[in-house]
C-alpha positions as CSV (number, residue, x, y, z in Angstrom):
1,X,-64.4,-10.0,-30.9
2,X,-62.3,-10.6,-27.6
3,X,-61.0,-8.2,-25.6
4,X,-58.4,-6.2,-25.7
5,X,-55.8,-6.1,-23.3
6,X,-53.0,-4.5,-22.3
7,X,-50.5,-4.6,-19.5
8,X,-48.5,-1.2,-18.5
9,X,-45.8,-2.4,-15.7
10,X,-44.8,-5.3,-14.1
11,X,-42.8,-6.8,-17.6
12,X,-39.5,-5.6,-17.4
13,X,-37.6,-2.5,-16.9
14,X,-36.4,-0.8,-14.5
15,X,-39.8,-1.0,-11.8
16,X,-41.4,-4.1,-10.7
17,X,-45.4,-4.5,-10.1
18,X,-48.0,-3.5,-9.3
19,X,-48.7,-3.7,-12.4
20,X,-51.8,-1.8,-14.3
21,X,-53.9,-3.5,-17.1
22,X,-56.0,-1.6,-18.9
23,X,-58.7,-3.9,-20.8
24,X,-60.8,-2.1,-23.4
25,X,-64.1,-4.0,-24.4
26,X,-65.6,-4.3,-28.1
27,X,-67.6,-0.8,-27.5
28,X,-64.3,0.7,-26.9
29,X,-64.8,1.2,-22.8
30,X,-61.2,0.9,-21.2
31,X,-61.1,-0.5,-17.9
32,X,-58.2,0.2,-15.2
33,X,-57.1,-2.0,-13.0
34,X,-54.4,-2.0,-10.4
35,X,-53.0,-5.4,-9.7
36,X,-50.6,-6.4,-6.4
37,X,-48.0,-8.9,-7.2
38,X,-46.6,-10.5,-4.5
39,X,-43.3,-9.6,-3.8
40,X,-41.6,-13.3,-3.5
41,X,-42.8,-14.0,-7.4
42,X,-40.4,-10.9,-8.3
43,X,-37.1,-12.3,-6.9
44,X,-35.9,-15.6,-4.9
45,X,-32.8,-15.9,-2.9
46,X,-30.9,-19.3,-4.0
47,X,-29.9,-21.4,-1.0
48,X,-28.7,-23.8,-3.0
49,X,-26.0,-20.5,-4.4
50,X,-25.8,-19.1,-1.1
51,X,-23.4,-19.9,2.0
52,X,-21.9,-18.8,5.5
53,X,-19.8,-22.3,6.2
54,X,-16.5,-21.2,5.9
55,X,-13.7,-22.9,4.1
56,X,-10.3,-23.9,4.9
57,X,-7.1,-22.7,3.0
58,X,-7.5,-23.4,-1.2
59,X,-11.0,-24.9,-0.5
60,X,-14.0,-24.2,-3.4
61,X,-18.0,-24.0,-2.5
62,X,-19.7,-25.1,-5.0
63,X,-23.2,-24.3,-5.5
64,X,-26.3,-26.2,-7.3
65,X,-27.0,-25.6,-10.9
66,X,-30.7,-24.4,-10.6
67,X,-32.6,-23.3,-13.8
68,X,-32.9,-19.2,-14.0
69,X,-34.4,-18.7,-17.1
70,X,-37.7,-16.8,-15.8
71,X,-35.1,-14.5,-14.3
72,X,-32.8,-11.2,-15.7
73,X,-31.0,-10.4,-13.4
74,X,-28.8,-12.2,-10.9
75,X,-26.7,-10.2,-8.2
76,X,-24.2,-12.2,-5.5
77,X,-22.6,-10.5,-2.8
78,X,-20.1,-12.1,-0.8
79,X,-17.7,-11.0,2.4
80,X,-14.7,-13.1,3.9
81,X,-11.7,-12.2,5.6
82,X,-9.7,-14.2,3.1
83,X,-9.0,-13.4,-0.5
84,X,-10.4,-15.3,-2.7
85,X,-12.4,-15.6,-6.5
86,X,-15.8,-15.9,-7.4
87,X,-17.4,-17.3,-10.2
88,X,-20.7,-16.3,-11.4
89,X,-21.2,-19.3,-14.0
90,X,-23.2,-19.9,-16.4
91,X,-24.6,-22.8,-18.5
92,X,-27.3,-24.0,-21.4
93,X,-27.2,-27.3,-20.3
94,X,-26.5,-27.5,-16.8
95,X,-23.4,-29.4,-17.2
96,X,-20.8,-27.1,-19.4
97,X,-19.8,-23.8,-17.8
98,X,-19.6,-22.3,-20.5
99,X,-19.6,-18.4,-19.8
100,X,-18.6,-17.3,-16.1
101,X,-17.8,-13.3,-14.7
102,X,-14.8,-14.0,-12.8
103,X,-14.2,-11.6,-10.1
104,X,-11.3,-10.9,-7.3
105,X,-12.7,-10.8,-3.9
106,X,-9.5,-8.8,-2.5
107,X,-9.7,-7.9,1.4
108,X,-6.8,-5.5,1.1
109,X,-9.2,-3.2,-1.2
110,X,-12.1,-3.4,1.0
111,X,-14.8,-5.2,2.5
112,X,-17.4,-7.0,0.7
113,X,-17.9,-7.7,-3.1
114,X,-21.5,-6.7,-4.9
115,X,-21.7,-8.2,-8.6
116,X,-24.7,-8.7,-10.9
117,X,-25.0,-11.0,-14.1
118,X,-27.5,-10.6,-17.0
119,X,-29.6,-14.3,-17.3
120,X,-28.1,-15.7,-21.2
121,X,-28.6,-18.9,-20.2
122,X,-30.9,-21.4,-19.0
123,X,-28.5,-22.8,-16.1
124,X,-26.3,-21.0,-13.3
125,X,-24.0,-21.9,-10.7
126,X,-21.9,-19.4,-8.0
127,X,-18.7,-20.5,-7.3
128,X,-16.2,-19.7,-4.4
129,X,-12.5,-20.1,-4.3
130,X,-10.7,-19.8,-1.2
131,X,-7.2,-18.3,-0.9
132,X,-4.3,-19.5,0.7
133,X,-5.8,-19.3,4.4
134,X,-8.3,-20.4,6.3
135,X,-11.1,-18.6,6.5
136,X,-12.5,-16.9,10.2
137,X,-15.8,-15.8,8.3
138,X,-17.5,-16.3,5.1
139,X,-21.1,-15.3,3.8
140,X,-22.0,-15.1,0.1
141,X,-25.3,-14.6,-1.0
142,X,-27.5,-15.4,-4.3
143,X,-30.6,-13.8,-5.3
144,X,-32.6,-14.0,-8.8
145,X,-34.1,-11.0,-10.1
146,X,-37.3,-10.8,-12.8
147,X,-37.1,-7.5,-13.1
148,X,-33.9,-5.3,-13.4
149,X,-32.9,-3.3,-10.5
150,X,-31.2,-0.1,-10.4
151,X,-28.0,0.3,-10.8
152,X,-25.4,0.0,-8.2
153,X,-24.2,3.7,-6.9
154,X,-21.4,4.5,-4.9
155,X,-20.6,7.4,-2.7
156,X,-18.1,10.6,-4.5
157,X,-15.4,9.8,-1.9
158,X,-15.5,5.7,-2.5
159,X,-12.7,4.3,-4.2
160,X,-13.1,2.9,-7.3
161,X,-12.0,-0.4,-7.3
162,X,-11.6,-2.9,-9.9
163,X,-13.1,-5.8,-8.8
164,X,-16.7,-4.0,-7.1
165,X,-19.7,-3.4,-10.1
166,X,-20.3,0.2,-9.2
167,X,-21.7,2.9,-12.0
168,X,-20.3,6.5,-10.8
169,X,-20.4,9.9,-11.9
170,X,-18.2,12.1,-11.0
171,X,-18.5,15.5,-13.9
172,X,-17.3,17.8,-10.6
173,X,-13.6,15.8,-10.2
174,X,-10.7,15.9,-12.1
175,X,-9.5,12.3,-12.6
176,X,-5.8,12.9,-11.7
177,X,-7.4,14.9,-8.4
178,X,-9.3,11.9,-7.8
179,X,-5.6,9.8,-8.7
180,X,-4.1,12.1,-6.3
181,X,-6.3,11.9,-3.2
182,X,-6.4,8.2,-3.2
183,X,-9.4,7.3,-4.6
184,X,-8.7,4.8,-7.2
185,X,-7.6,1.3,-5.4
186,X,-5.2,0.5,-8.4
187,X,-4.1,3.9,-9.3
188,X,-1.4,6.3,-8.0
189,X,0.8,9.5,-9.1
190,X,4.0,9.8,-9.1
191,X,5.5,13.2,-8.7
192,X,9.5,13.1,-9.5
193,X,12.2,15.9,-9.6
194,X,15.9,15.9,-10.1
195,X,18.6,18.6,-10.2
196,X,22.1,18.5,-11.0
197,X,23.4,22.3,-9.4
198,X,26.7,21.9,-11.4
199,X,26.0,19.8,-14.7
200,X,29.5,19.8,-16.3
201,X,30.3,21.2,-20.1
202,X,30.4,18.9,-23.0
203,X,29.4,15.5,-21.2
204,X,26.1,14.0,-20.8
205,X,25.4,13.2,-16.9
206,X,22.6,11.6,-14.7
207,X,20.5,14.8,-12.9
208,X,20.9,14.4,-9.5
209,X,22.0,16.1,-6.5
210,X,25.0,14.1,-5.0
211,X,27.0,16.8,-3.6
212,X,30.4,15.0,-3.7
213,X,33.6,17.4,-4.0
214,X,33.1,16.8,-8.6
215,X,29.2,17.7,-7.5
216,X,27.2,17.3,-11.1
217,X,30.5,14.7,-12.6
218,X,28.9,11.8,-11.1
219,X,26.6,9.2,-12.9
220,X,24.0,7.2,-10.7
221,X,25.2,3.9,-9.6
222,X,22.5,2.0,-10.5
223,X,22.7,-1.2,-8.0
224,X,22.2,-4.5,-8.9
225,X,22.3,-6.1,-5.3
226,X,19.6,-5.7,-2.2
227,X,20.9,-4.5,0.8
228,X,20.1,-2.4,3.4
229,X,20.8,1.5,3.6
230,X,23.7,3.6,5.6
231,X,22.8,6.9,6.5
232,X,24.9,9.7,7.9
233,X,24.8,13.4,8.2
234,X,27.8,16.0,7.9
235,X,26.1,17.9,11.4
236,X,26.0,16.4,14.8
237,X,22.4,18.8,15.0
238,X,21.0,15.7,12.6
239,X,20.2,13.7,15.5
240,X,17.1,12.4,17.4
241,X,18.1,11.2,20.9
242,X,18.6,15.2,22.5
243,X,15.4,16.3,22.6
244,X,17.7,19.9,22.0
245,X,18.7,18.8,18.4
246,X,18.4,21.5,16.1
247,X,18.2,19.4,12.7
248,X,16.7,16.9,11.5
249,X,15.7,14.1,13.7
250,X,14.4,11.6,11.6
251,X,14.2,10.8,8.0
252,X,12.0,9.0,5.6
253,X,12.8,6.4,3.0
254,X,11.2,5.2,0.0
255,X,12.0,2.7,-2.8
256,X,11.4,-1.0,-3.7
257,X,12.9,-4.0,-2.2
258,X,14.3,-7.1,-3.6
259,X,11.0,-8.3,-4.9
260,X,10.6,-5.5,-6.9
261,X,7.7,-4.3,-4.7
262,X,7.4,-0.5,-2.7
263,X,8.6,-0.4,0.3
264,X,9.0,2.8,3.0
265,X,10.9,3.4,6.7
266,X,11.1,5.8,9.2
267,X,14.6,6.1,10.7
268,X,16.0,8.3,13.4
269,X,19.5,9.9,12.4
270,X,22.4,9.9,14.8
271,X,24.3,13.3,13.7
272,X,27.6,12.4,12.2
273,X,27.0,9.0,13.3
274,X,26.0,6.0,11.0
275,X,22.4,4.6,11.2
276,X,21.3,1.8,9.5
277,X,17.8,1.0,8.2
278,X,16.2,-2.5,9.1
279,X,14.4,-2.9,5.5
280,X,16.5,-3.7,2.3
281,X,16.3,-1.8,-0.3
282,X,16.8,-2.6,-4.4
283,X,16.3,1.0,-5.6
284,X,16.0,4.3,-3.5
285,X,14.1,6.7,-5.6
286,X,13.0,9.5,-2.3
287,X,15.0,10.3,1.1
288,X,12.8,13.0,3.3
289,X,13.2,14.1,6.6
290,X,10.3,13.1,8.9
291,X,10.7,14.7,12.6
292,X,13.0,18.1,12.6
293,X,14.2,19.5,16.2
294,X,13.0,23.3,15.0
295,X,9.6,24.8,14.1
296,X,10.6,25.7,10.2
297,X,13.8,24.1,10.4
298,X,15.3,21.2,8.2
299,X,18.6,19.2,7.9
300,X,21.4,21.3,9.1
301,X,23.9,18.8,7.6
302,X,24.1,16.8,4.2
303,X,23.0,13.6,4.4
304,X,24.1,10.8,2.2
305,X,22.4,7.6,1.9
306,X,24.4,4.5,0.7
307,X,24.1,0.4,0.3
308,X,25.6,-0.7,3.6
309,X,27.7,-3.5,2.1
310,X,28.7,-2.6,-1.6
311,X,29.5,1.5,-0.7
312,X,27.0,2.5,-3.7
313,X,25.3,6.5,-2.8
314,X,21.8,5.8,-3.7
315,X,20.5,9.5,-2.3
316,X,21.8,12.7,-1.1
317,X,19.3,15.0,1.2
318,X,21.6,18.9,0.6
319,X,21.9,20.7,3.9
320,X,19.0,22.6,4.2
321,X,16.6,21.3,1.4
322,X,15.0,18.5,3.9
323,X,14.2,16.3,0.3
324,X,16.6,14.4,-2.2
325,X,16.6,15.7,-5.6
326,X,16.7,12.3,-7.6
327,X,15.5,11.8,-11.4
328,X,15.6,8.4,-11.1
329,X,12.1,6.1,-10.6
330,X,11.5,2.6,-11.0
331,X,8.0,0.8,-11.7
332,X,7.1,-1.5,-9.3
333,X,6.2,-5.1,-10.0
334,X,3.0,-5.5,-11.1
335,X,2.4,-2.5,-12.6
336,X,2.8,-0.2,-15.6
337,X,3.7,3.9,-15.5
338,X,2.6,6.2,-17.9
339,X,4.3,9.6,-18.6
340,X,1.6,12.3,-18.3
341,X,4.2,15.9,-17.8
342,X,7.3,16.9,-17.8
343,X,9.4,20.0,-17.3
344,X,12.9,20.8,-17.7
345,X,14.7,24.2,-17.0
346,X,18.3,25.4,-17.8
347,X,20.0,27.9,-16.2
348,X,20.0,31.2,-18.5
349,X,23.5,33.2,-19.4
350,X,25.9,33.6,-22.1
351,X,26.2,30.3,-24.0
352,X,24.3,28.5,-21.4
353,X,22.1,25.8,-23.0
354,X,22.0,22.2,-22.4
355,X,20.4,19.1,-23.5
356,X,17.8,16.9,-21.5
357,X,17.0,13.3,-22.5
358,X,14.3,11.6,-20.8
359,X,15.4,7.7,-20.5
360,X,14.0,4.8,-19.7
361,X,15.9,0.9,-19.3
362,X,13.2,-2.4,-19.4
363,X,13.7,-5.5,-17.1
364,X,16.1,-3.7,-14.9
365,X,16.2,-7.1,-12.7
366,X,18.0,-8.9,-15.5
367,X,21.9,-8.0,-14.4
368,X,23.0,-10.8,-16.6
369,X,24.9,-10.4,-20.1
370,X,24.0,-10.2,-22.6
371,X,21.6,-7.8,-20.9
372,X,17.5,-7.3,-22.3
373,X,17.3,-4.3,-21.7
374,X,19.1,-1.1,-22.7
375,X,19.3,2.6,-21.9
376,X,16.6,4.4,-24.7
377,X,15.6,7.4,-25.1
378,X,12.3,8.5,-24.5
379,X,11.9,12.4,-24.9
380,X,14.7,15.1,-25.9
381,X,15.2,19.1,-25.7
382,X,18.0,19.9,-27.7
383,X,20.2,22.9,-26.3
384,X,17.7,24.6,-24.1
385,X,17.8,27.5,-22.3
386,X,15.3,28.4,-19.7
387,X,12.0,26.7,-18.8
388,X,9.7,24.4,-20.8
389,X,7.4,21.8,-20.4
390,X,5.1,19.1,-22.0
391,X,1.8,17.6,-21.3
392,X,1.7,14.1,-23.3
393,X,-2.0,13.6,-24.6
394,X,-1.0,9.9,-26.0
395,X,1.1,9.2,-22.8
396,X,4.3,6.7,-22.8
397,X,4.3,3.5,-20.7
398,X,6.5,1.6,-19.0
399,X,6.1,-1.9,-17.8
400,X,7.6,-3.3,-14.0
401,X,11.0,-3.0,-13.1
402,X,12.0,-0.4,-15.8
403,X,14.3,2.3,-15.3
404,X,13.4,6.2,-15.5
405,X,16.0,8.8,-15.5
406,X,17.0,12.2,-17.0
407,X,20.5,13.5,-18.3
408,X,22.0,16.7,-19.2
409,X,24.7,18.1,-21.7
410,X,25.6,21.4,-21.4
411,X,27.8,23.8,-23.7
412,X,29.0,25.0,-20.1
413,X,29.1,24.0,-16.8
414,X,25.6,25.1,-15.5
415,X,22.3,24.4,-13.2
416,X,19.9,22.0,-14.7
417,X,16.3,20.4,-13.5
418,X,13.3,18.7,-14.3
419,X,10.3,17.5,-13.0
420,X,7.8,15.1,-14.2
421,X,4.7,13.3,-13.7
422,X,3.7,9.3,-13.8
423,X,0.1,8.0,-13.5
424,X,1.3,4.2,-12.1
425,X,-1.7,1.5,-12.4
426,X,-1.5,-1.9,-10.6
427,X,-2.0,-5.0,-13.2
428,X,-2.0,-3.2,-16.5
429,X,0.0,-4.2,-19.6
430,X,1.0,-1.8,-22.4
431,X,0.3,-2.9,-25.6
432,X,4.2,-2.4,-26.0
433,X,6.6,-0.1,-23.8
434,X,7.4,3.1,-25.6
């Protein structure tokens, strides 16, 4: 009878060799024996998949289809200073690319890409595309695997991004504390609040704060142009070139421009005194003051923010509350919103309730009738009084470039307001908007 022999190690998993054999003989004696592997019949780097000449703008590297099928795992890692995509191909013949992992290399998320593929196939390729520039460095790396490695870990603090294979575990974190500090690359929240300090009786109006002499009568005009943004205060102490100023000094704006995408600037007020910002600006959905002139202090006057050429007020910062007080948000381009909270409050007294309505309006770029998209509602509270609010478990999306906004209807002229909460992701697509 031959022997009998059996290999523990070295054939698969998650360990390579040494391997031990243990060989029992036809008396039943079992032998151990440790064996050393060498380390280069484990895993082989590819030169033929591997590179550091760099490539000029729109330029692909192309690597060598080799034959992988005594390997498991492949894993490519690849650096540039220039966005770009890799393909991790692979092929049963050598000559149809049939299956490929497709993979962003984006230099705005981070340095350096690390991505494994499971061997399905007999044939592989890597594949580089480079972006619109020429590249100042490149370096992308292939190496075959026998034997699975572990699995790629990344630190607590490391942003998760969506085009990096990582594995992390994070059972200590709260996933919108983790939103909130930053740590997701394609992720961000939203915190929004409007108030309308005199909603008038028996109408429906927008909630914000505009401040005008029929404060709370006013709907938001919604512009339909890009322009840039006027900015004036009601106090001469709302200025930033005495050092002695008492108010604000500065102020901080934030909204999207005319491609639809975020943008933010700093501006330095000049008291009753029109200032004018240098970016443009499509909606204007948070005015803050930035510098003040007093430990404590805020704006001593009103400031009101408008479209320098058609008149519109976008934003109005009240004397004293150093923040707008706007319900009004749009999604950016590129990205989809989803409702996770909301809170609305009424003023309490005698025959005091009002009405809230969540809203929303699609495709808020198309200012052309017949127009696609439409005011809908979205939430309601019907003739509330006090304080509520509502965490949505299956939460509402909204796709780029829709309108969000909340209204009130009161049985009296009263204070209303109302706060809520969006988790905005980069690239997603609702299955339809709510």
């Amino acid at each position: 009878m031959a022997d009998n022999v059996t290999t523990v190690g070295g054939q698969g998993g998650s360990s390579p060799p040494p391997a031990t054999v243990i060989k029992t003989t036809d008396d039943g004696t079992a032998h151990i024996q440790h064996i050393a592997i060498d380390e280069t019949t484990i895993k082989a780097v590819s030169t033929a998949n591997s590179s550091t000449s760099t490539l000029t703008a729109a330029a692909t590297f192309t690597g060598t289809a080799e034959d992988v099928s005594q390997y498991s795992i492949i894993t490519l890692a690849a650096d540039s200073d220039v966005s770009g995509t890799v393909r991790m191909e692979l092929s049963q013949n050598g000559t149809n690319w049939d299956r490929a992992k497709v993979v962003p290399l984006d230099i705005t998320i981070g340095s350096g890409s690390v991505h494994t593929l499971e061997v399905v196939t007999q044939y592989y390729r890597t594949v580089y595309i480079n972006g619109a520039s020429d590249q100042g460095h490149f370096r992308i790396q292939t190496i075959y695997h026998k034997f699975k490695s572990g699995f790629l870990t990344s630190s607590p603090d490391q942003k998760i991004s969506k085009i990096d294979d990582v594995q992390l575990s994070r059972t200590v974190n709260d996933p919108f504390i983790d939103i909130s500090r930053g740590l997701y690359a394609d992720k961000f929240a939203i915190h929004k609040f409007g108030a309308n300090e005199s909603s008038p009786s028996g109408t429906r109006r927008d909630i914000w704060w505009n401040g005008s002499t029929t404060a709370g009568d006013i709907d938001y005009p919604w512009p339909t142009t890009t322009e840039t943004v006027s900015l004036v205060s009601s106090s001469t102490a709302d200025d930033a070139t005495p050092t002695s100023s008492t108010g604000a000094q500065s102020v901080t704006l934030e909204g999207l421009d005319g491609n639809w995408d975020t943008v933010s600037e700093t501006i330095d007020l000049n008291g009753t005194a029109t200032v004018t910002t240098t970016a443009t600006f499509r909606r204007l959905y948070r005015v803050y003051i930035a510098e003040v002139g007093t430990y404590t202090g805020s704006n001593v006057g009103n400031i009101t923010c408008t479209h320098t050429s058609s008149g519109g007020v976008l934003a109005y910062v009240p004397a004293g509350f150093g923040q707008t007080h706007l319900s009004m948000y749009t999604v950016p381009a590129g990205h989809t919103a989803y409702l996770r909270h909301a809170h609305g409050s009424v003023s309490a007294g005698t025959n005091k309730d009002a009405t809230l309505r969540f809203w929303r309006r699609l495709n808020s770029d198309d200012i052309t009738q017949p127009f696609s998209g439409g005011a809908r509602v979205v939430h309601t509270w019907e003739q509330l009084q006090g304080a509520v609010e509502l965490d949505f478990y299956s939460m509402p999306s909204f796709p780029e470039k829709t309108d969000l906004w909340w209204t009130a209807n009161g049985s009296a002229t009263t204070a209303v307001s109302v706060v809520y909460d969006l988790i905005v992701v980069e690239g997603d697509s609702p299955s339809a908007p709510q």
